[in-house]
C-alpha positions in Angstrom: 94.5 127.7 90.3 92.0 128.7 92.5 88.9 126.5 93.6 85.6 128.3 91.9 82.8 129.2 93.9 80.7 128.3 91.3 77.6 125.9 91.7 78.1 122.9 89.9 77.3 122.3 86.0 78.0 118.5 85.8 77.8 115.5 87.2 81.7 115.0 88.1 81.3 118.6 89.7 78.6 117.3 92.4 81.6 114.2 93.2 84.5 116.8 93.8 81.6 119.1 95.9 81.3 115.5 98.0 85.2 115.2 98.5 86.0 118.3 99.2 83.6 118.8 102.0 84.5 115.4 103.3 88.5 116.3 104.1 90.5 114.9 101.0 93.3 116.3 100.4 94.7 114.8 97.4 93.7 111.8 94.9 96.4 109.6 93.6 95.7 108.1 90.7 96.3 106.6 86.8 93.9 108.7 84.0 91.6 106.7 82.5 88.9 107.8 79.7 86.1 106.3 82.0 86.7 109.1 84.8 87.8 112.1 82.5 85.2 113.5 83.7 85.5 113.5 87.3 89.4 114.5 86.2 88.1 117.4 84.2 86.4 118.6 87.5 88.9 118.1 90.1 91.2 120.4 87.6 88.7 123.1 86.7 86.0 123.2 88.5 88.0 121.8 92.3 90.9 123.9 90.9 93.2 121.3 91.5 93.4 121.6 95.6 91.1 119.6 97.8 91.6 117.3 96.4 94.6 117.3 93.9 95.7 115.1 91.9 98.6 113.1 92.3 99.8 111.3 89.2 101.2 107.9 89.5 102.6 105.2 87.0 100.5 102.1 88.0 97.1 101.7 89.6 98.6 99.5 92.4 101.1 102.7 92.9 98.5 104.8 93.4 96.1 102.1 96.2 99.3 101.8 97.8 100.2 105.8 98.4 96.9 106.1 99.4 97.4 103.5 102.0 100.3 104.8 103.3 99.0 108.4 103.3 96.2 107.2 105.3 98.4 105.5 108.3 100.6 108.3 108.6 98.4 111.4 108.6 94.8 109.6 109.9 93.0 111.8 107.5 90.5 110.6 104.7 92.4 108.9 101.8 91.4 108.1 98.3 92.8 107.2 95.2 90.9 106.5 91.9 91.4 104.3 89.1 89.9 103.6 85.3 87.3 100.8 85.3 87.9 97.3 84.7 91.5 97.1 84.1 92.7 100.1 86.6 90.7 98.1 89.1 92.2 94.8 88.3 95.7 96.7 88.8 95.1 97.9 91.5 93.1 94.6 93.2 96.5 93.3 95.6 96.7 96.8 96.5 93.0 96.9 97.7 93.5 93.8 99.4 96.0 95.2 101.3 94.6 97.8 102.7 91.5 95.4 104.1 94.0 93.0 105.7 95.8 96.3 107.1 91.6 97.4 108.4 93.1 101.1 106.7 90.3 103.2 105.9 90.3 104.2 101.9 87.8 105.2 99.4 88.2 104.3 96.2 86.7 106.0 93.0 86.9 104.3 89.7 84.6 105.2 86.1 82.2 102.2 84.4 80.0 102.3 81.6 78.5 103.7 80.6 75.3 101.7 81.6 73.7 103.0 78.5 74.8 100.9 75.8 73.7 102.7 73.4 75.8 105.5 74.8 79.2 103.6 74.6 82.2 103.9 72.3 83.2 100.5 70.6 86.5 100.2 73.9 83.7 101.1 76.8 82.3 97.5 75.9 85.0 95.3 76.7 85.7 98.0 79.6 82.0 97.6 81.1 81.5 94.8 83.4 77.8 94.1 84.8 78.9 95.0 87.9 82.6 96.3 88.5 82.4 95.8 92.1 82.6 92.2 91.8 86.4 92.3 91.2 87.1 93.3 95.0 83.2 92.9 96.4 84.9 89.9 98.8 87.1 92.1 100.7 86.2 95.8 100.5 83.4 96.8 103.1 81.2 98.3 100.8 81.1 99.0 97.1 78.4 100.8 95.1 77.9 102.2 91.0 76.8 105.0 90.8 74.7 105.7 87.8 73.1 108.9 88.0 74.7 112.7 89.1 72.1 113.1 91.6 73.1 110.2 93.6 77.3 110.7 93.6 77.6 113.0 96.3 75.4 111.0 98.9 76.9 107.3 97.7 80.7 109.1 98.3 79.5 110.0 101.6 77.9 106.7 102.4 81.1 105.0 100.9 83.6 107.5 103.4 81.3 106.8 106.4 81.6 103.3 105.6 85.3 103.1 105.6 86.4 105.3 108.3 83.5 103.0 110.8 85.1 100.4 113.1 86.5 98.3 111.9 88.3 100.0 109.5 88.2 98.9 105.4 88.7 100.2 102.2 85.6 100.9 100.3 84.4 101.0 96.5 82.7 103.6 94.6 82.3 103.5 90.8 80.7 106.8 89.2 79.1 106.0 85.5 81.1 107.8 83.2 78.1 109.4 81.1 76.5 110.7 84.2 80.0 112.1 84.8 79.6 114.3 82.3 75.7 114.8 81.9 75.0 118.4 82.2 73.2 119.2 85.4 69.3 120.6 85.6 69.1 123.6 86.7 68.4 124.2 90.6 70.8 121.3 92.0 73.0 123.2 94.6 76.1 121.6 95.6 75.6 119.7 98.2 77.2 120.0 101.7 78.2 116.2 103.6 79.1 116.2 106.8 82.4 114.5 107.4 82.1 112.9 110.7 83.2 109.7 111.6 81.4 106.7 112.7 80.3 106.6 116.7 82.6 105.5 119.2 82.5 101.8 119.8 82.3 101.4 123.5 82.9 98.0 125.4 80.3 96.0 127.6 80.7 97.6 131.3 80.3 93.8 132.8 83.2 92.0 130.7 85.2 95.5 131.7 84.8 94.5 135.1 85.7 91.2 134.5 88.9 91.8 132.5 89.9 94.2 135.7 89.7 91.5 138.5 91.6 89.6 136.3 94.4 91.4 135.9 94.2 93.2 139.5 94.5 89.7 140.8 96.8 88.0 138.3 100.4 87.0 139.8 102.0 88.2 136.7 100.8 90.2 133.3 102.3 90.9 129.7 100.2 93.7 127.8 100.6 93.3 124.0 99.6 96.0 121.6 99.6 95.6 117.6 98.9 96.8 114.4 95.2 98.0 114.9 96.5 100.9 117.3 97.0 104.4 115.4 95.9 106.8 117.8 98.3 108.5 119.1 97.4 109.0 122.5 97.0 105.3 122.8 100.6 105.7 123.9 100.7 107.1 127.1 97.5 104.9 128.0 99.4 102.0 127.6 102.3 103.7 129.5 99.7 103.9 132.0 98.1 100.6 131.8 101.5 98.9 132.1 102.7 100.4 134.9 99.9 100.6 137.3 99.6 96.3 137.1 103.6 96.2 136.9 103.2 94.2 133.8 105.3 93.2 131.0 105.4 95.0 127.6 105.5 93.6 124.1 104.7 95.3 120.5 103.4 92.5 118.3 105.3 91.7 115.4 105.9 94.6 112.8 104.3 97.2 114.7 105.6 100.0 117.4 103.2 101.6 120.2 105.3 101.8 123.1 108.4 103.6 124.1 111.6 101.8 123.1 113.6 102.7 126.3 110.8 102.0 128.9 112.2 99.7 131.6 109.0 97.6 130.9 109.3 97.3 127.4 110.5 93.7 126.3 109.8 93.3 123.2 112.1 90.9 121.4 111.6 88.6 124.5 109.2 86.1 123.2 109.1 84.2 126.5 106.9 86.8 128.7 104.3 86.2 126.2 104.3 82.3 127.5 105.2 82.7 130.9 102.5 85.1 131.9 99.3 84.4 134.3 97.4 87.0 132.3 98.1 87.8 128.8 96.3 91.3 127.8 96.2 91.8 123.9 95.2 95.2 122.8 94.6 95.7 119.1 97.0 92.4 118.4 95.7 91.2 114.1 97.0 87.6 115.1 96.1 86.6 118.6 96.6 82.5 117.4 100.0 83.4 115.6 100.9 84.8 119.2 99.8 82.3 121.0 101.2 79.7 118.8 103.9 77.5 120.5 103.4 79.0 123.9 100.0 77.7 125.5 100.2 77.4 128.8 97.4 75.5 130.8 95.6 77.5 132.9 96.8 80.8 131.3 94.3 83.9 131.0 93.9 85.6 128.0 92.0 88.7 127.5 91.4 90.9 124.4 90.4 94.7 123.2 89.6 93.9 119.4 87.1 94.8 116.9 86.6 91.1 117.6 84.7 89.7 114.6 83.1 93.0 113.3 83.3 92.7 109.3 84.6 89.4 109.2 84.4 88.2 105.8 84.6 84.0 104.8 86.1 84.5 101.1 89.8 85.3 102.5 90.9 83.5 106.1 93.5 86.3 106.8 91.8 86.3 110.0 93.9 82.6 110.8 92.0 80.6 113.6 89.5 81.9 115.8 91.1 83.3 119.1 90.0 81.9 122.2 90.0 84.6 124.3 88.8 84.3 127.8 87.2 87.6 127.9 86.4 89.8 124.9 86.2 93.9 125.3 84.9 94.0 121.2 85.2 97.6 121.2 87.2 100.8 119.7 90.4 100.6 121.1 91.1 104.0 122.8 87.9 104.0 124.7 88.3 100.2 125.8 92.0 100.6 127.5 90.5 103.9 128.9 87.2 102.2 130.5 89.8 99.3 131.3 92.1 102.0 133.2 89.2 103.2 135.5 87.9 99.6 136.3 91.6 98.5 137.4 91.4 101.6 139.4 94.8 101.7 141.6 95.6 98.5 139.8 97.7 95.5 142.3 99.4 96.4 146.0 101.8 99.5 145.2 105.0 97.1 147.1 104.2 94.4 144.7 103.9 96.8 141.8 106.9 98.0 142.3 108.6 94.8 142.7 107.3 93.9 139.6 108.9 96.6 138.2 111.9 96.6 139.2 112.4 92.6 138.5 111.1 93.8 134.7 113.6 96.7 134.8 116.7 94.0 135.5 115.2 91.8 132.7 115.1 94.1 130.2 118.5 95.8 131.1 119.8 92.1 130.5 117.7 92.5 127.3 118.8 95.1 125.9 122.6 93.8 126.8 121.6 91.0 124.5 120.3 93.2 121.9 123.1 95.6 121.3 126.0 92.3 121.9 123.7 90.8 118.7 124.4 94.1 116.9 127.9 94.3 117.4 128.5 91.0 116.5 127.1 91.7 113.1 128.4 95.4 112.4 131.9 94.2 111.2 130.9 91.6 108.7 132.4 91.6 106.0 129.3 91.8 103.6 127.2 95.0 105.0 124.6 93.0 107.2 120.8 94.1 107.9 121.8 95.1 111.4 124.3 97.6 110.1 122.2 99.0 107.7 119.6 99.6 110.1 122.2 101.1 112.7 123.7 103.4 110.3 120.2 104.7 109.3 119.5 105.5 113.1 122.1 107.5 113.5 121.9 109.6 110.4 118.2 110.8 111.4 118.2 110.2 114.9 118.3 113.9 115.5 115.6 114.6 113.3 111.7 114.9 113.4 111.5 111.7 111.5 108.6 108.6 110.8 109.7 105.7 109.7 107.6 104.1 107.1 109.0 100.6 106.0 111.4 98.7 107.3 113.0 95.3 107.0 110.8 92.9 108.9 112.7 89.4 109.0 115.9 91.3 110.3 114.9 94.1 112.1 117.1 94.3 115.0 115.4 95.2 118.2 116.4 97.5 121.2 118.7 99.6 118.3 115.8 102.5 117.1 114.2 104.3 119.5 111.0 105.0 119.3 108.6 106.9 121.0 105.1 105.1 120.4 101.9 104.9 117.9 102.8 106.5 114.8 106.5 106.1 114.4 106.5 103.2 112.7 103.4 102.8 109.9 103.9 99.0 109.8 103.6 96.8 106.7 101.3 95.9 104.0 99.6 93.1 106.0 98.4 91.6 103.1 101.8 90.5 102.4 101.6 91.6 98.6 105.5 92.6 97.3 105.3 95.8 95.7 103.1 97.8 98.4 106.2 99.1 99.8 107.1 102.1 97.5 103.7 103.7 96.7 103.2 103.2 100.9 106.4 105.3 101.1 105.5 108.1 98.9 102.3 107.8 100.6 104.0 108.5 104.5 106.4 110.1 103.2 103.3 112.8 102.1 101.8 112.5 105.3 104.9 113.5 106.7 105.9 116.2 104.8 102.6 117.9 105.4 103.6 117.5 109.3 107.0 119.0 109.1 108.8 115.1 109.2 111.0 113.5 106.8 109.7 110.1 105.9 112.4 107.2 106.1 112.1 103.8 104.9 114.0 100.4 104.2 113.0 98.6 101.5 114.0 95.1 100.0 115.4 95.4 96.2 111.9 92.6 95.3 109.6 94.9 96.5 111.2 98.1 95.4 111.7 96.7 91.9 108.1 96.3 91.5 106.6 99.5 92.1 109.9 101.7 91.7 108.2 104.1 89.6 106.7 105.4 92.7 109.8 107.3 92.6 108.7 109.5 90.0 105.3 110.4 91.8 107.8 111.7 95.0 110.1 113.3 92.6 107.6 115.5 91.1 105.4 116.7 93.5 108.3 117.6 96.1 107.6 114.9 98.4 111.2 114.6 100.2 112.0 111.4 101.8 115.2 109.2 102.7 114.5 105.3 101.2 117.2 103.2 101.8 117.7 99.8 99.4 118.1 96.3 101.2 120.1 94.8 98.2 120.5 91.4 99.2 119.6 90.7 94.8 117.1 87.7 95.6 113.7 87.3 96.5 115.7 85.5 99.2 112.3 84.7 102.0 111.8 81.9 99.2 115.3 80.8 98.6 114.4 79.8 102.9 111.3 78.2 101.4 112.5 76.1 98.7 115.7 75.1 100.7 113.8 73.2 103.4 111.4 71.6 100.4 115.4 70.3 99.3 116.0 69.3 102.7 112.7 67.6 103.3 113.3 65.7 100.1 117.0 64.9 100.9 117.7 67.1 97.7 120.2 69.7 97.1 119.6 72.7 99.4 122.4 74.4 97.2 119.9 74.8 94.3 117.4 77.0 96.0 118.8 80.4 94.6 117.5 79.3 91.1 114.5 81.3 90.0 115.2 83.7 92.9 118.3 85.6 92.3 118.7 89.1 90.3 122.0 89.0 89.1 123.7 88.3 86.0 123.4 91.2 85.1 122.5 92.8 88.8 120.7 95.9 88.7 121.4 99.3 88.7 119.2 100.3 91.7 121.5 103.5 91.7 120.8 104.5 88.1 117.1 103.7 88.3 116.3 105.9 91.0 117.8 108.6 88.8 116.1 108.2 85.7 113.1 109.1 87.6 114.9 112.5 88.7 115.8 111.6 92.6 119.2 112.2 94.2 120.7 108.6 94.3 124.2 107.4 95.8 126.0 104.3 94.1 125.6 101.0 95.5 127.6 101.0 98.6 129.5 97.7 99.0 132.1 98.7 102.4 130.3 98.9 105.5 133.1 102.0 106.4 131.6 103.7 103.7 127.6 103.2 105.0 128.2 106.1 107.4 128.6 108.9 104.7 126.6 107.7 102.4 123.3 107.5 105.2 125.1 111.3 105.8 124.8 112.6 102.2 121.2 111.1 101.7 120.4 112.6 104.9 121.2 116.4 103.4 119.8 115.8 100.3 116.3 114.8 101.7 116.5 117.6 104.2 117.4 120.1 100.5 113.7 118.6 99.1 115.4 115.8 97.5 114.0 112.3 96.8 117.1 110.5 98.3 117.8 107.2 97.6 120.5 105.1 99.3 121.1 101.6 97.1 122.8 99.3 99.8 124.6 96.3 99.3 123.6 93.7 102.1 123.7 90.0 103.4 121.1 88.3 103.1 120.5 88.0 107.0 
């Protein structure tokens, strides 16, 4: 189907004018009756391309691709879902993507505001304002009500979300104005799909920041989750070696080569035993800090800082006490940072610097893969194996890895290059993001000539796994392996120190928690919703061939699924 060059006849028409002119590419989504007609005119009138419609079996599904599509491609994203109760679906899903700062527009249908215009279900589907559902933790959210307004609230609602710092928004288009045949003489429109300004920082707290670190004895650089741009990588390559400071990625996130000598990440003590701590981008400067003050230390921070802070949720944690605050965009604050340090400290004591880092993390790393090996024999197929067979069945490949397993993650093993390698995780901590985030990068992926990989846990891949079904039939190829450990086992931890705590049985803490009796066919699952799936894998010798196997298969088109029996640790 081709799109029509026609002008626009209905409402809906004058919405898929806006998204089309405004970059997006697809719309995941659940039907609903109160956007049929916005549906009717991405099909026939959009034909079906720009955007196109991507079918999924929950609302949260469809948030969640959308999220994932967003951090792996950095184009616009959207999703839409069907008033009231698609939004109340899909509300953990919205709320991770604002914890995550992922820009995401989201469309949903109300009313109509008519009432004398509604069918007897549009009542108890009709809210007096539908916004109020995610209004505490979206940017921005608007209805609606009339055609001539839809194209210039999407606009306003795509601006919104892609300014710094990043948010989902909310957009809810009345579904009788949907459909309203238009005047004569309304055009469609054309929006321009710029982004928000640059955020640049303040030149004197630049300045400041610089004689800081030219002059500090010793400096870690930690970058986190807010980075995405690419070419924020070799700036910190940059950045790190003209101070001859330390490296770290925060927790759960990936913007600096693996095999620099610098690199220490997985050595928490340089965060405590630096002079100067530099934090670039970091979404929990207090969780970093916590248990490793140090009197006297400096600590300095490129951030979005406040910007769009919001006091119904306290994701945020404690405010950061940062000595100086560059509250800028991040690529244009390292880069005004770079030309303040100028030639940055002494080259002799640079390189000294380096080379004592270099002898640190070679002892690192020796740590690192003598942890690995002391796991890749157990009996019981540990994390650490899983992960290490993975690597090596896609380490030739142009790969981006979506998920992983956070908790047991062994670092030093994957390589990585920098931003974009690793999409992070859901941030908002809601199980269930993880398999509508990998359809979602393994999209963006595809459309870059990658293969999406992932590791999920069985907990979160049990709650979405229809996601499966969404990859399966729109060709999205992508290798998902299943950490089968059959318990929501981060809370068997939980209730096992309650036990202790109370002097109680610790042994009881797997009731309520385990998924056994009967365990689950993860295998058979994946296959009813058409992907190419190999049996749950029990012998670590056999983990090899079956990574090998999925491997092909995803390269073939296939939705390959690998269902792994693991330790819990």
């Amino acid at each position: 189907m081709g799109y029509r060059e026609s002008e626009p006849a209905f409402g809906s028409d004058l919405a898929v004018s806006a998204l089309r002119s405004l970059g997006y590419r697809y719309l995941p989504m659940n039907p609903g009756s109160s956007w049929r007609g916005l549906h009717d005119s991405v099909v026939n009138y959009g034909g079906n391309r720009y955007p196109q419609l991507l079918l999924c079996l929950h609302e949260e599904i469809a948030v969640s691709l959308a999220h994932g599509y967003a951090k792996g491609s950095g184009l616009p994203a959207a999703a839409a879902v069907h008033d009231l109760v698609g939004l109340m679906h899909a509300s953990m899903a919205v709320y991770n993507a604002a914890c995550d700062q992922v820009p995401l527009l989201l469309l949903g249908g109300s009313g109509p505001a008519d009432p004398t215009k509604r069918r007897p279900v549009d009542w108890i589907h009709t809210a007096s304002n539908q916004g109020d559902l995610v209004r505490e933790y979206v940017k921005w959210d608007a209805e609606a009500l009339v055609p001539e307004v839809f194209g210039s609230t999407i606009s306003r609602a795509h601006a919104i979300s892609r300014s710094a710092p990043h948010g989902p928004t909310y957009v809810s288009l009345d579904a009788e104005a949907q459909e309203r045949a238009l005047a004569g003489g309304i055009d469609r429109p054309a929006f321009a799909g710029t982004d928000a300004e640059l955020l640049y920082p303040d030149p004197a707290s630049v300045r400041r920041a610089a004689e800081l670190l030219n002059s500090a004895g010793s400096v870690t650089v930690v970058a986190g989750r807010q980075v995405r741009d690419p070419a924020m990588t070799p700036l910190l390559v940059q950045l790190v070696e003209k101070l001859g400071a330390a490296y770290q990625d925060e927790r759960n996130s990936v913007c600096f080569p693996t095999a620099h000598p610098q690199n220490c990440t997985g050595d928490k003590s340089v965060v405590s035993s630096s002079e100067v701590l530099l934090c670039i981008g970091v979404g929990d400067v207090p969780g970093l800090l916590a248990g490793s003050s140090e009197p006297g230390r400096t600590v300095i921070e490129i951030s979005y800082g406040d910007l769009g802070l919001r006091s119904w949720s306290q994701e945020r944690g404690h405010h950061p006490i940062s000595d100086v605050r560059l509250v800028c965009d991040l690529t244009p604050g390292v880069s005004a940072l770079l030309a303040a340090i100028g030639d940055g400290i002494d080259p002799a004591e640079r390189a000294q610097r380096s080379a004592r880092l270099a002898e640190r993390v070679t002892a690192l790393r020796a740590r690192q893969q003598e942890a690995i090996a002391r796991r890749w024999d157990d009996p019981v197929i540990s994390p650490t194996r899983l992960v290490g067979e993975l690597w090596r069945a896609v380490r030739d490949l142009d790969w981006m890895l979506v998920l992983r397993n956070t908790r047991s993650f062994p670092e030093g093993l994957w390589q990585f290059e920098g931003v974009g390698d690793y999409l992070g995780h859901s941030v908002g901590a809601g199980v269930g993001y993880g398999p509508g985030a990998m359809v979602g990068g393994a999209l963006a992926a595809r459309d870059q000539g990658m293969l999406g990989v992932g590791i999920i846990g069985d907990g979160d891949f049990l709650m979405a796994a229809g996601a499966l079904w969404t990859a399966v039939h729109y060709q999205i190829p992508m290798l998902l392996v299943v950490n089968d450990n059959s318990s929501f086992y981060n809370d068997e931890q939980h209730q096992a120190e309650v036990a202790r705590h109370r002097a109680r049985p610790a042994e009881n803490s797997w009731i309520g928690m385990r998924m056994d009796q009967p365990r689950i066919d993860i295998a058979g699952l994946a296959r009813s919703y058409g992907a190419y799936a190999i049996d749950a894998v029990d012998d670590p010798d056999r983990l090899a061939a079956s990574m090998s196997e999925a491997r092909e298969a995803a390269l073939s088109g296939a939705v390959a699924v690998v269902h792994v029996h693991t330790s819990p640790t």
